[in-house]
N, C-alpha and C positions, 0 to 999 in steps of 0.2 A: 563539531562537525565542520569537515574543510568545503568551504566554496564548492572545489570538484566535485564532492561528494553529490550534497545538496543539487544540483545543477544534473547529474545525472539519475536521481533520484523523482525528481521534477521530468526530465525530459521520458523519464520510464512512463509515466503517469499522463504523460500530456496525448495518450494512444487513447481515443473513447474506451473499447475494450478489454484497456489495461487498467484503464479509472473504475469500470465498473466492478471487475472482477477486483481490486481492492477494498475497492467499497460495500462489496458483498462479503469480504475476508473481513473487514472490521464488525461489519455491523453481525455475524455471526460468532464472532469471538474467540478467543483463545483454541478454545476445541477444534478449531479450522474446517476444514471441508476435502472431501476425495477429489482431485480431478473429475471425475462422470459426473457427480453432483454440482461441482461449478462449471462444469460444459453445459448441462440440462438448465442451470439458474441463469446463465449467462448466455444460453443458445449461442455455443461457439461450437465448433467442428472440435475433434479432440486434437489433429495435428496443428491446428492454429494457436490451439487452447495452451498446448505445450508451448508453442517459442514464445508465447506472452508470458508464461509461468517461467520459464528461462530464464527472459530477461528483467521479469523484477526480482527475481531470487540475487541475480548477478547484481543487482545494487542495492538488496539490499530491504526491499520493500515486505518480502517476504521470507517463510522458511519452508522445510519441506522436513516432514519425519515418515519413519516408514511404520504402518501398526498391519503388522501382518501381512498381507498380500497386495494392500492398499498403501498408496503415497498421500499424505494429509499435508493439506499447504494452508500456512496460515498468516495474518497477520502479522508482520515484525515491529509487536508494538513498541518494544525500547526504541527502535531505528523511526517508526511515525512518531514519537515524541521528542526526539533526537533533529526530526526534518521541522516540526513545529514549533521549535524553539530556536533553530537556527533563524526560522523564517519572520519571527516575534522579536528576537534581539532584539533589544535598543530603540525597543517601538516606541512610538510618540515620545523620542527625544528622553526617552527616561520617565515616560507616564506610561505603562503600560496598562493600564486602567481605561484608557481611551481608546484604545482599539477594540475595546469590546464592544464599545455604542452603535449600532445601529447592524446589530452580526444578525438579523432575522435572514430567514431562507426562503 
């Protein structure tokens, strides 16, 4: 992953809004979610709901398929493990085993 990427992939992300609605796209899975269902999860207006789903689709964060009369956005987990490993490189000088220590939430 190039620097540019990373860096607007991050800047998608640094929106509260656009953190949460990722973060509800991951923690629901592969299967993804309808737009109305992530506006009702996320209590966003649907016109808001859209240019947030625009602009992580445009870097990348997400995907969008269509199943019938519904659009399902989901997760783009190649491209989250892609941004977590850009961001891991080279961690602790070539210990990456150290960066795990102290990861509680």
């Amino acid at each position: 992953m190039k620097t540019t990427n990373a860096a607007q992939m991050l800047a998608a992300l640094g929106y509260e809004a656009r953190l949460e609605i990722f973060r509800y796209l991951v923690r629901i899975g592969p299967d993804g979610a309808s737009a109305g269902d992530i506006a009702h999860h996320c209590n966003i207006t649907a016109s808001t709901l859209s240019h947030h789903l625009n602009q992580m689709r445009q870097v990348g964060l997400i995907t969008r398929v269509r199943a019938s009369r519904s659009l399902i956005y989901s997760a783009d987990f190649p491209n989250m493990g892609n941004l977590i490993n850009f961001l891991s490189d080279e961690c602790c000088n070539g210990h990456p085993e150290l960066c795990l220590k102290g990861t509680d939430t």
